[in-house]
C-alpha positions in Angstrom: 15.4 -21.3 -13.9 12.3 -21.2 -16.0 12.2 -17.7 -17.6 9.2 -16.3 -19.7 9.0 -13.0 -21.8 5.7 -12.2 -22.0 3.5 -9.4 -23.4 0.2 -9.2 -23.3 -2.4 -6.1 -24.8 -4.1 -3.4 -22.5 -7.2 -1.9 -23.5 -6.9 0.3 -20.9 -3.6 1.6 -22.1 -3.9 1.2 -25.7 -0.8 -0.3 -26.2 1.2 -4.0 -25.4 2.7 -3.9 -22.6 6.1 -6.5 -21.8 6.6 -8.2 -18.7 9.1 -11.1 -17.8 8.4 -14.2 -15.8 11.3 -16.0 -13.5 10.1 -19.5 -12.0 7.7 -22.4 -12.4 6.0 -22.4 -9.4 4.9 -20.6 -5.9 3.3 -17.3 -5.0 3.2 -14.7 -7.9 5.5 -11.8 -6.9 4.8 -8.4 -8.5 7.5 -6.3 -9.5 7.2 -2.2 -10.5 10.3 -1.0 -11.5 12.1 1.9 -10.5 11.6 5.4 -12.2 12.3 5.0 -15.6 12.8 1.4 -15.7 12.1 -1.4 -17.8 10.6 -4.6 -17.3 14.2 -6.2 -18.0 15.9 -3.7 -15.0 15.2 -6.3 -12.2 17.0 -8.9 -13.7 19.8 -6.6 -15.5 20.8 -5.2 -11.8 20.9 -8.6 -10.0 17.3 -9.1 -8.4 16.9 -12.0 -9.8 20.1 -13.8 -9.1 19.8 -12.9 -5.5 16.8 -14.3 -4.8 17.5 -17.3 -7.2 17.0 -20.1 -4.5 13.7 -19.1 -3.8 12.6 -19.3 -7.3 14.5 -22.6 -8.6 13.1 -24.3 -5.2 9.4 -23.6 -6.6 8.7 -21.0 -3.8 8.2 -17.9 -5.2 8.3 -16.6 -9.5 8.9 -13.3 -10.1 6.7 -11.1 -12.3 8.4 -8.2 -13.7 6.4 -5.3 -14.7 6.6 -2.0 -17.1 5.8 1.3 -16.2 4.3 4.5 -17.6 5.9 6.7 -14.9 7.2 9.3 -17.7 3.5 9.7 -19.0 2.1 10.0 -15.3 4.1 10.9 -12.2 7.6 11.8 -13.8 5.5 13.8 -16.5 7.1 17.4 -15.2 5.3 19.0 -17.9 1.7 17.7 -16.6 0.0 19.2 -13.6 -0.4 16.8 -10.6 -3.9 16.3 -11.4 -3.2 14.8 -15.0 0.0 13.2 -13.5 -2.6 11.5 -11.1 -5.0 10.8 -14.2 -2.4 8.9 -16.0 -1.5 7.1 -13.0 -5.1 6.1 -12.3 -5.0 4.4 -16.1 -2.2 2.3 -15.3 -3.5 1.4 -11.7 -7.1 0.2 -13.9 -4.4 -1.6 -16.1 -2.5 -3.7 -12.7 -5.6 -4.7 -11.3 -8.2 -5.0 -14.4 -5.7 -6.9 -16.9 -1.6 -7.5 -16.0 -2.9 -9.8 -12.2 -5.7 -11.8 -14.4 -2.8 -12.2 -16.8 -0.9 -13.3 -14.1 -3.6 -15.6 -13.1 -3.9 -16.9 -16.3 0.0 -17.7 -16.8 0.0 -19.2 -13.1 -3.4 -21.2 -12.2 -2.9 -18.6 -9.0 -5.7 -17.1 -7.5 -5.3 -16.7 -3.8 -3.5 -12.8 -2.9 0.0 -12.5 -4.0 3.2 -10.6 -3.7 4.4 -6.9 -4.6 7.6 -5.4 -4.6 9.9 -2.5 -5.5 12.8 -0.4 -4.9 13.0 3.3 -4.9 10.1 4.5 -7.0 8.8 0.8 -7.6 8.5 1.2 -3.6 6.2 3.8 -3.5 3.9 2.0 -6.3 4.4 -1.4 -4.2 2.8 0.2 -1.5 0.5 2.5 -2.7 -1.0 -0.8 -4.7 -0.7 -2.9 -1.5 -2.8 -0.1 0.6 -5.4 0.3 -2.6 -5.9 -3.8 -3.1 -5.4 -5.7 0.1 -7.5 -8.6 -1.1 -5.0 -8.5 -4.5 -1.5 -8.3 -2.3 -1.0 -10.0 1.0 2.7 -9.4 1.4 4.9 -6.4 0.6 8.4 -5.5 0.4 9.2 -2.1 -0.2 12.6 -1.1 -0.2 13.8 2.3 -0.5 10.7 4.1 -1.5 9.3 7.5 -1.3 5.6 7.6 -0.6 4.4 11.3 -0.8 3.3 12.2 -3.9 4.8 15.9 -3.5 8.3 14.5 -4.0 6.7 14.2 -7.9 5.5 17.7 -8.1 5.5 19.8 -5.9 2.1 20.8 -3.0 -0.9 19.2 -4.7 -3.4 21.5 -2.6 -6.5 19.6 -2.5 -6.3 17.4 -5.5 -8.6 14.2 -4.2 -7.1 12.3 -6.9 -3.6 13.0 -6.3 -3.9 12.9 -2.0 -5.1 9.0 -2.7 -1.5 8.5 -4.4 0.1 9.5 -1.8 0.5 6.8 1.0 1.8 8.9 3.7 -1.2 11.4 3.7 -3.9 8.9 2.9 -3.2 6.0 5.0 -4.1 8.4 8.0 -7.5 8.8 7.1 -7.8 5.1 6.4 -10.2 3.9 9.0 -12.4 1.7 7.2 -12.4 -1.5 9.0 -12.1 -4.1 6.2 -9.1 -2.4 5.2 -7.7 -2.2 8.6 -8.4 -5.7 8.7 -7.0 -7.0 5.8 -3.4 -4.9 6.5 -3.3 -6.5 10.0 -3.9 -9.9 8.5 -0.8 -9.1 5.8 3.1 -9.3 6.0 4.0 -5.8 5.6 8.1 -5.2 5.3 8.7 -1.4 4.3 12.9 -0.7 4.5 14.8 2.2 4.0 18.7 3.3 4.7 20.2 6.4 5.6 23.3 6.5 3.8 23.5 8.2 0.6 20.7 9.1 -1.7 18.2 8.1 1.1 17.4 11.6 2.6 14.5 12.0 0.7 12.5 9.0 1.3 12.9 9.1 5.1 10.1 12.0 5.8 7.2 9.8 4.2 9.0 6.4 5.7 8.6 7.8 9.5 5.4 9.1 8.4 4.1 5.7 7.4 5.6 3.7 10.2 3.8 6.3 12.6 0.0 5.9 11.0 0.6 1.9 11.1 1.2 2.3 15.0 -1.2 4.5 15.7 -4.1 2.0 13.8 -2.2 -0.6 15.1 -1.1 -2.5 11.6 1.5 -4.7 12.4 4.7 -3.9 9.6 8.1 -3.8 9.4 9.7 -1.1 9.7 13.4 -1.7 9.3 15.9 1.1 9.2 19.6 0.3 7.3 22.8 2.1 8.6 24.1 5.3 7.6 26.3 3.3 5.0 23.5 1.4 3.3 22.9 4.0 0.6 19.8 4.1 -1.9 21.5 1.7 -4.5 21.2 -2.1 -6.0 23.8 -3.8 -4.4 22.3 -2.7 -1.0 18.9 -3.7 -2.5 20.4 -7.2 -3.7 21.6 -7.7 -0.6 17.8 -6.6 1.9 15.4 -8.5 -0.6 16.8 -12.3 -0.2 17.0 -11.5 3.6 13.1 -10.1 3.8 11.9 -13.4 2.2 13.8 -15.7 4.1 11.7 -13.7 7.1 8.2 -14.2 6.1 7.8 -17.3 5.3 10.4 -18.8 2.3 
């Protein structure tokens, strides 16, 4: 397997930033890690190795991000405004330098892949809903996707209510968004075994707003024994790609 560890310089954040690449070929996938992970976590808990065949048969190479979670969302000593502020840096960084880095690396230029677990979830999807002409396919697998499970009741913080998928997707109804989710493979997963309590309230809020606008998705509840945990995770990603389309 070809692997690559990159880095690359953001204006934006002032800083480099490390990413790794897995694979020679196929549609870019995006990986956010979880909350406080690294750009190395995806492949130190197994990711990688799970979804191995897809990536040594030239179908898919992974892209594995960093995070500034502990400056932005998981900042406890920030308000939710300025967590949202930081986050909106690091959403300028995605789109404005790490995909045409991506680009670059790849020769790729037609919408690609994101992905996450647990908190790389939520930014998985709340990137998806924000750039559907970026992201055309999503897997989002154990997320939370209100932004109050960060801080708290944001009131009526504009900039934080955009971060939160499961408020703002309900007052999505601009047409060439609609259209471009309904034209996307959208796989959102969650268990309900241990650790997953949390993340159900926004999941069944999400899977509501995409029947009611009529976005075909995904929705694909686990058992009660499939807790919020890697092996589970190693286990749902392989089996999501082999369904749309690899």
């Amino acid at each position: 397997m070809n692997f690559e560890s990159l880095s690359h310089w953001s204006g934006r954040l002032g800083r480099e930033m490390p990413l790794n690449r897995y694979g020679h070929a196929g549609m870019p996938v995006v990986v956010f890690p979880s909350s406080g992970g690294s750009h190395n976590e995806y492949a130190d808990f197994g990711m990688i190795d799970a979804c191995r065949s897809f990536i040594e048969d030239g179908k898919l190479q992974f892209f594995t991000l960093s995070s500034i979670d502990s400056e932005s969302w998981l900042a406890k000593e920030k308000s939710m405004h300025n967590r949202a502020l930081a986050h909106q840096i690091y959403n300028h960084y995605i789109i404005e330098e790490a995909i045409p880095f991506i680009k670059h690396k790849t020769g790729w230029f037609d919408p690609m892949m994101t992905t996450g677990c647990s908190m790389g979830a939520y930014h998985a999807v709340n990137f998806f809903l924000q750039h559907p002409d970026v992201f055309r396919k999503v897997i989002a697998l154990s997320g939370i996707y209100d932004a109050r499970f960060f801080g708290g009741d944001y009131g009526h913080d504009q900039i934080v209510y955009y971060n939160s998928p499961s408020d703002y997707i309900w007052q999505q109804n601009d047409s060439w968004f609609i259209d471009q989710y309904r034209q996307s493979d959208i796989v959102i997963c969650t268990g309900k075994g241990d650790w997953e309590e949390d993340g159900l309230p926004s999941y069944n809020s999400l899977k509501d707003a995409f029947a009611e606008k009529q976005i075909p998705a995904w929705f694909d509840e686990w058992g009660e024994d499939v807790a919020h945990d890697w092996p589970w995770w190693r286990q749902q990603m392989p089996y999501f790609l082999s369904k749309v389309g690899f």
